[in-house]
C-alpha positions as MATLAB code, in Angstrom:
seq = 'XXXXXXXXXXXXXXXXXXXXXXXXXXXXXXXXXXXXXXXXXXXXXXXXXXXXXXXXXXXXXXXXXXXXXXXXXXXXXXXXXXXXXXXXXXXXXXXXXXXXXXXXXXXXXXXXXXXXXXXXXXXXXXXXXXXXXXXXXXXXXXXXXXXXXXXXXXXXXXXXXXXXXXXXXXXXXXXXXXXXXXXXXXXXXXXXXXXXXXXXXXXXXXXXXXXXXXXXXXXXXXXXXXXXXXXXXXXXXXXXXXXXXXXXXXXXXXXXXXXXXXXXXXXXXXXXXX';
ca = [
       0.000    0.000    0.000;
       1.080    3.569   -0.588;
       0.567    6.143    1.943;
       0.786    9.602    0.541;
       2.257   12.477    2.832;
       1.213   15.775    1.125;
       1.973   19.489    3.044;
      -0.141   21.204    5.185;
      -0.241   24.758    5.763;
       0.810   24.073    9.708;
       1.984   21.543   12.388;
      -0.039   21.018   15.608;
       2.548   20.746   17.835;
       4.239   24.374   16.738;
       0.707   25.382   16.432;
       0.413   24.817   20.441;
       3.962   26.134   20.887;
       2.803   29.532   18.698;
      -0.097   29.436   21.073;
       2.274   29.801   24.283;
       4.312   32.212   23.098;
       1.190   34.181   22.337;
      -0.138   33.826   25.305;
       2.684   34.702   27.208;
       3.527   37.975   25.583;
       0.228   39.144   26.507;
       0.922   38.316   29.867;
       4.097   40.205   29.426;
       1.346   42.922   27.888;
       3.444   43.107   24.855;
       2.038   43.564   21.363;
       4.003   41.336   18.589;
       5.615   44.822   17.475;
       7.143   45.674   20.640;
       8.263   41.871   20.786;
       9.666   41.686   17.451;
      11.902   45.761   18.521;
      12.746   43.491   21.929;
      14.211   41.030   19.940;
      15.550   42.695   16.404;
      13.344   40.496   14.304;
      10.547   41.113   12.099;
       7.007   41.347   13.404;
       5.699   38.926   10.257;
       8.373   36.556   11.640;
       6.650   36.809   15.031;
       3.012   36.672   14.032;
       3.916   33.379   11.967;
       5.569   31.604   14.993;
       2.984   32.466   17.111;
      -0.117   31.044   14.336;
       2.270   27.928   14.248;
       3.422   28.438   10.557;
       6.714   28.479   11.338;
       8.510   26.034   13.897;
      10.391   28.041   17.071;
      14.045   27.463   17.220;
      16.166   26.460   20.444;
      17.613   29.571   20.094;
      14.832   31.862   19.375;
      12.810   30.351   22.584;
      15.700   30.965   24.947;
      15.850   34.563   23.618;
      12.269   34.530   24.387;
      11.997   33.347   27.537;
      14.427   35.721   28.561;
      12.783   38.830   26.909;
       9.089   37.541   28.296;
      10.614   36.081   31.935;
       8.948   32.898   31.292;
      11.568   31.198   33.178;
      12.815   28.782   30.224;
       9.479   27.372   29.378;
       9.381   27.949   26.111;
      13.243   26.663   25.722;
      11.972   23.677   27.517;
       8.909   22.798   25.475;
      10.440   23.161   22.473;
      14.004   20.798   23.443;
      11.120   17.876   23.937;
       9.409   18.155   20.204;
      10.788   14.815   18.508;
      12.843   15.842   16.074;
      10.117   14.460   13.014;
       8.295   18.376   14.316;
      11.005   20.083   12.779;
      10.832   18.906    9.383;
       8.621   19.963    6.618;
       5.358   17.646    6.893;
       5.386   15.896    3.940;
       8.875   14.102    4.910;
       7.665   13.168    8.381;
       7.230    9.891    7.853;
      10.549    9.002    6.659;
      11.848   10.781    9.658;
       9.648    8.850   12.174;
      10.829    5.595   10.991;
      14.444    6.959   10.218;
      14.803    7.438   13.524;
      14.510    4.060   14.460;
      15.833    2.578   11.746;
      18.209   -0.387   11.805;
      18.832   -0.371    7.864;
      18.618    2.306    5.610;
      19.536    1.919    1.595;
      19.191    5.213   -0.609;
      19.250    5.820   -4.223;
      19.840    9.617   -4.973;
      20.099   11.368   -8.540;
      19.723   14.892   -7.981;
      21.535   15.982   -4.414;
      23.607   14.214   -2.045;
      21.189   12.017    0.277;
      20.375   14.510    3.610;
      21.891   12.043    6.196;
      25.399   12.853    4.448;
      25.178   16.607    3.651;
      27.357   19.197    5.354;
      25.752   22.069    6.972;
      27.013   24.597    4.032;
      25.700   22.157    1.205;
      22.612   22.025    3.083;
      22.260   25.143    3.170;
      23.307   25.915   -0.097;
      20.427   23.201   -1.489;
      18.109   25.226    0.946;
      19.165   28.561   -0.511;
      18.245   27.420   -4.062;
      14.864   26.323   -3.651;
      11.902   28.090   -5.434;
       9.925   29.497   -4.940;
      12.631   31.286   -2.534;
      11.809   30.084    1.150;
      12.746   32.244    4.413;
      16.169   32.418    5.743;
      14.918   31.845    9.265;
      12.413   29.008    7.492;
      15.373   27.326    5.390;
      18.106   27.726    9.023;
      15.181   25.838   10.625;
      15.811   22.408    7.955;
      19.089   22.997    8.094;
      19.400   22.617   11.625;
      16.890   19.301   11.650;
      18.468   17.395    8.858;
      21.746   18.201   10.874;
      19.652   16.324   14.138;
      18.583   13.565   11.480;
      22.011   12.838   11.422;
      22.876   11.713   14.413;
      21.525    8.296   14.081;
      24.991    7.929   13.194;
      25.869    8.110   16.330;
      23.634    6.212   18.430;
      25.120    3.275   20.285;
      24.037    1.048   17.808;
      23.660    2.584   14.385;
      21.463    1.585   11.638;
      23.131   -0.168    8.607;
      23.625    2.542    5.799;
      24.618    1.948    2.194;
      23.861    4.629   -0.153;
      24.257    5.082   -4.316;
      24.458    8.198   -5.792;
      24.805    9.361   -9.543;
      28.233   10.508  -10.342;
      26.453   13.887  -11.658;
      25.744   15.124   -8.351;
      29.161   15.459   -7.149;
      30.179   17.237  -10.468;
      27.707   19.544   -9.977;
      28.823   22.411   -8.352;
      26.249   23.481   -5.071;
      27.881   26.417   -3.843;
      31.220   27.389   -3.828;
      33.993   25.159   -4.864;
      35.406   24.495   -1.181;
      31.545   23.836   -0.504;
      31.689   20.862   -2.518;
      35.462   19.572   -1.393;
      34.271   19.897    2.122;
      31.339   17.933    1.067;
      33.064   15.189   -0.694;
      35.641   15.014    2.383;
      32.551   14.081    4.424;
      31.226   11.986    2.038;
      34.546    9.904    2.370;
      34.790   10.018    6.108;
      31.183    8.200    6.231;
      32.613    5.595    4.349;
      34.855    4.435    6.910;
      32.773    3.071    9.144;
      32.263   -1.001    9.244;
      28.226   -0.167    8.996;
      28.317    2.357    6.212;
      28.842    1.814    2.383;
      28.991    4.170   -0.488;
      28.672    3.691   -4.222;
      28.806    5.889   -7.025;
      26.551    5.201  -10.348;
      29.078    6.779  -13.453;
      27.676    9.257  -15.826;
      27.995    6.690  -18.817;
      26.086    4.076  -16.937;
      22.861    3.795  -18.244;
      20.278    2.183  -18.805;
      20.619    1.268  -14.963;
      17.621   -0.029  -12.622;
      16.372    3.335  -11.135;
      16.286    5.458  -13.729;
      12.697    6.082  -12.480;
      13.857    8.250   -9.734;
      15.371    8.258   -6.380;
      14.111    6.068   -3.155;
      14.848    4.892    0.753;
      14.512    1.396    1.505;
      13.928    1.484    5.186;
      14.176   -1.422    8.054;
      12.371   -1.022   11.380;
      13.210   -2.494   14.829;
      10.458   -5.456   14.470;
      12.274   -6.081   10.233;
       9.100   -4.878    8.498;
      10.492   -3.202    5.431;
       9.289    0.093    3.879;
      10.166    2.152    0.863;
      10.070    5.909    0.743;
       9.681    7.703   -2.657;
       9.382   11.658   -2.664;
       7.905   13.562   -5.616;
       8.651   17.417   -5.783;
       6.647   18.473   -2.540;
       4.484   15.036   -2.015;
       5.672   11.855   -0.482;
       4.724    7.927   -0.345;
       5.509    5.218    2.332;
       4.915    1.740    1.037;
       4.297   -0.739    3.109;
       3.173   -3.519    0.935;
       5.142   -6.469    1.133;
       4.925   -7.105   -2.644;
       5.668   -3.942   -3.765;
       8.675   -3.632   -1.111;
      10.121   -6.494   -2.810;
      10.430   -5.414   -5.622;
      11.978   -2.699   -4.807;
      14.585   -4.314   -2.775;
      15.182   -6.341   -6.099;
      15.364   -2.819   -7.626;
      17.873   -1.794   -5.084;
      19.987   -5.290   -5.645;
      19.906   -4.399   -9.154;
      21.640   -1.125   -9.155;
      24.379   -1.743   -6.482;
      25.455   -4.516   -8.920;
      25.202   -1.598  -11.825;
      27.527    1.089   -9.681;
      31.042    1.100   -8.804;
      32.204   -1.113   -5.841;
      32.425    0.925   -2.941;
      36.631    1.041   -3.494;
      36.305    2.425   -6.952;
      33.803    4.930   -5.587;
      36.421    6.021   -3.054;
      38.884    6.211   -5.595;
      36.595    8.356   -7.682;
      36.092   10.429   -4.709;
      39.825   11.084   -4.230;
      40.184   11.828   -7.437;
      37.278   14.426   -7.665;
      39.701   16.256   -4.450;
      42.422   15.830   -7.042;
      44.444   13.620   -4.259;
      45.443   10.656   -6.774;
];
């Protein structure tokens, strides 16, 4: 089956959160002008977080806490929101099972996959979208894909192996250093014992995904799911049948890429190393 995960225009947990703030900078008897002077922002950016359009950063509720005396309560509320809150809605449900994840295998053929980018890349990626998003709006998925990333870290980490089309790394996404640091990181995520990395060449084709990019993802209890994304709509499948396939899919096209040594070599050379 094929659960589709299209945006909405807000998120009810930052709609409560917009809700506190609101309510206590009328306790403060503050108007959202005088709040946004206080704190050298823009009243829009104000009224938004408070209508729960836009998701309240750490660092913009300790600021507020301090300017209303709320005693951290906003900071504290918001350090509890899972980190799937933070994303844009239509991806939450990769997140929520990415999280817990104990396998993850992505295909990629436009950017490098989100779990590996560098902050500047990121942000760079962010910066390019369009229509143009807000710079406090594209800082907020900047900073969540760079929490998404530390199920790297956990005590266990999930299996990753990840194929990516040697276009993406030729393309330039920001400024040349932005792209060596990004290939350096690439590289340093293929040391670890759990993590591979493949590269699909340019003058590989026909290969099995032309169809478009994917996550093949393994919970706790080994049901598998597949996430596809589509431009600003999403699907989790969760049919057995149709996960098989594209596992098969998946088998398919690691066989079609370079072995993960040639993609390191490939790597090195793109740095101009070897």
């Amino acid at each position: 089956m094929q659960t589709a995960k299209k945006p909405g225009k807000k998120v009810g947990s930052w709609v409560a959160v917009g809700a506190l703030l609101a309510h206590c900078r009328k306790q403060a008897r503050l108007t959202q002008e005088q709040l946004a002077e206080m704190a050298t922002i823009s009243v829009d950016l104000v009224g938004s977080i408070e209508q729960g359009r836009l998701a309240l950063q750490p660092d913009r509720a300790e600021q507020f806490d301090e300017l209303l005396g709320t005693g951290g309560v906003l900071g504290v509320l918001v350090a509890k929101l899972p980190i799937r809150e933070r994303v844009v809605q239509f991806a939450q449900g990769l997140v929520e099972h990415e999280q817990e994840a104990v396998g993850i295998l992505s295909y990629q053929s436009q950017v490098v996959p989100g779990l590996l980018q560098t902050r500047d890349y990121c942000r760079e990626v962010f910066g390019y979208r369009y229509p143009a998003i807000g710079s406090e709006t594209a800082e907020q998925w900047v900073n969540a894909r760079m929490e998404r990333q530390l199920i790297w870290q956990r005590d266990r980490p999930p299996v990753g192996h990840f194929v990516m089309e040697e276009s993406i790394l030729r393309r330039q996404v920001g400024s040349p250093e932005v792209m060596r640091a990004q290939i350096r990181q690439i590289l340093e995520y293929t040391e670890p014992v759990h993590m591979s990395f493949q590269i699909m060449p340019d003058n590989r084709t026909p290969h099995a995904c032309l169809d478009g990019p994917m996550v093949l993802l393994e919970t706790p209890e080994y049901e598998r799911l597949v996430y596809l994304e589509v431009q600003r709509a999403s699907f989790l499948v969760d049919d057995p049948n149709e996960v098989s396939e594209y596992h098969m899919q998946y088998g398919m096209l690691r066989s079609q890429a370079l072995s993960p040594d040639e993609s390191v070599r490939l790597l090195h050379g793109l740095l101009g190393d070897r």
